[in-house]
C-alpha positions as CSV (number, residue, x, y, z in Angstrom):
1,X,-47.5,11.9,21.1
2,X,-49.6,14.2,23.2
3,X,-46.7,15.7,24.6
4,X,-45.8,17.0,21.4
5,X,-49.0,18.0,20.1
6,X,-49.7,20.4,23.3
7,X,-46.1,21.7,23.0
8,X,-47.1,22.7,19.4
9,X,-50.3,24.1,20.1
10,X,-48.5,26.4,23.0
11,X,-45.7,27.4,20.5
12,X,-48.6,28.3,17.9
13,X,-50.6,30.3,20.5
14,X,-47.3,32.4,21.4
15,X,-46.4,33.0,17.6
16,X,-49.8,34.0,16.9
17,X,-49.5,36.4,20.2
18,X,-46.5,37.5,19.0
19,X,-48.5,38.1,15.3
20,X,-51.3,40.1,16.9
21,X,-48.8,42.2,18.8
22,X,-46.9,43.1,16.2
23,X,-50.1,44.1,14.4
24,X,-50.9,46.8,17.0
25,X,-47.2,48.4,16.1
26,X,-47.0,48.3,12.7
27,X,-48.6,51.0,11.2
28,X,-49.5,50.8,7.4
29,X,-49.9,54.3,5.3
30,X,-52.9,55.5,3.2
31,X,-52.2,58.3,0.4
32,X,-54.3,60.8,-1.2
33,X,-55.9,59.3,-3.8
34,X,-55.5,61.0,-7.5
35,X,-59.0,61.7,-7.7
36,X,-59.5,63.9,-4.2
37,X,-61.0,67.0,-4.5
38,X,-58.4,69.3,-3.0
39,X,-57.8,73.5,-3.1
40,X,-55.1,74.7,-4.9
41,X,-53.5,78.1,-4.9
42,X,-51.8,79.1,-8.3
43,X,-49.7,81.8,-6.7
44,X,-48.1,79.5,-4.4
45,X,-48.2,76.8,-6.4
46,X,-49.1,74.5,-4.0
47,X,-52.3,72.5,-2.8
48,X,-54.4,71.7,0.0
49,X,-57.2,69.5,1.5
50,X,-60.7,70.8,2.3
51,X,-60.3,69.7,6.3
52,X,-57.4,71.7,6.6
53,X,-59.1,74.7,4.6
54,X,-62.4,74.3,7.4
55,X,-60.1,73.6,10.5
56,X,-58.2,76.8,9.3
57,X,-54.5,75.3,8.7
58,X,-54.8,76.8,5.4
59,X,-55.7,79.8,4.4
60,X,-59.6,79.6,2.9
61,X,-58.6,83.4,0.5
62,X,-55.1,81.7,-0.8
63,X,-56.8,78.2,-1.8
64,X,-59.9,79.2,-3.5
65,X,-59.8,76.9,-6.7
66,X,-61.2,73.1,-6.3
67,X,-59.8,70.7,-8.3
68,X,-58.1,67.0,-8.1
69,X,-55.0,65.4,-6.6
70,X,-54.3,64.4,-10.3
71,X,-54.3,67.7,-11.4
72,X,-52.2,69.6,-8.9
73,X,-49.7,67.3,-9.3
74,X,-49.9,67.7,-13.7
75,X,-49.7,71.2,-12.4
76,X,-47.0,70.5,-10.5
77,X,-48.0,71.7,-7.2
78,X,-47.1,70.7,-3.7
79,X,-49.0,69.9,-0.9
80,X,-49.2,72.5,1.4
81,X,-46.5,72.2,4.6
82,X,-48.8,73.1,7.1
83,X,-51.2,70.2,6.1
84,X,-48.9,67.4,5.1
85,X,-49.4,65.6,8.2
86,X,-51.8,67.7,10.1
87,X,-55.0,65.4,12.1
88,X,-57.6,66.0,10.7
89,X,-56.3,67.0,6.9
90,X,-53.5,65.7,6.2
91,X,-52.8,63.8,3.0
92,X,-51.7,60.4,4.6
93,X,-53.4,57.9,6.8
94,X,-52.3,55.7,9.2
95,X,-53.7,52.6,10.2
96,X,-52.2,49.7,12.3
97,X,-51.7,46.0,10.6
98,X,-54.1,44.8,12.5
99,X,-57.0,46.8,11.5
100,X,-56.3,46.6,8.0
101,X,-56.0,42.2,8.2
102,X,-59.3,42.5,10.3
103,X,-60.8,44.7,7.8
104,X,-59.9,42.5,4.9
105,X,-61.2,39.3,6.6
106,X,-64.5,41.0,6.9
107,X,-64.5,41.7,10.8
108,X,-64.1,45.3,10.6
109,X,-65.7,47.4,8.3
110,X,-63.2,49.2,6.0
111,X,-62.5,52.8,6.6
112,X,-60.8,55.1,4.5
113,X,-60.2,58.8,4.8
114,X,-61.9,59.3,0.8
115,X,-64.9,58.2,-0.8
116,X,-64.9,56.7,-3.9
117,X,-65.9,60.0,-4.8
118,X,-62.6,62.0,-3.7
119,X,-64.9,63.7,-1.0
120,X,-62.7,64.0,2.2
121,X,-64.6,62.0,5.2
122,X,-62.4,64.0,8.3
């Protein structure tokens, strides 16, 4: 009996090594939330993020009205190319599996790219 119970605890630890190196692969995306404060520009009709307007991947003269995600997109207004994906700015973020499971059982403390606010922390 003891044979079998240490070959199930050795086939548990590998499927759980397995688990935890998956988790450090798997990456898990973040969107804009509909109440970030973003710029938008009504002659391109299009919208950015205030990182991307202060690391100066958009133009600060072009984007000069603040507003929400939610209303750029009843607008009907893009995000910006140059800031889509940019680091810092962009309007996605990544995170791997593993931070997020050891975020949600309390380990980690959550971090998001947006306060509860819409205010843009990087």
């Amino acid at each position: 009996m003891n044979v079998y119970i240490k070959a199930i605890r050795n086939w548990l630890g590998f499927i759980i090594l397995i688990l935890v190196a998956i988790g450090f692969y798997v990456e898990i995306g973040e969107t804009t939330p509909d109440n970030a404060k973003v710029f938008i520009s009504h002659s391109k009709k299009e919208y950015t993020s205030p990182p991307c307007v202060e690391n100066g991947i958009s133009d600060a003269l072009l984007f000069n009205t603040i507003s929400t995600k939610a209303e750029a997109n009843e607008l009907d207004y893009s995000p910006e190319k140059n800031c889509r994906n940019q680091r810092p700015g962009g309007f996605t973020n990544s995170k791997y599996l593993i931070t997020e499971i050891l975020e949600y059982i309390g380990l980690l403390s959550e971090k998001t790219r947006w306060s509860e606010q819409g205010d843009w922390y990087y």
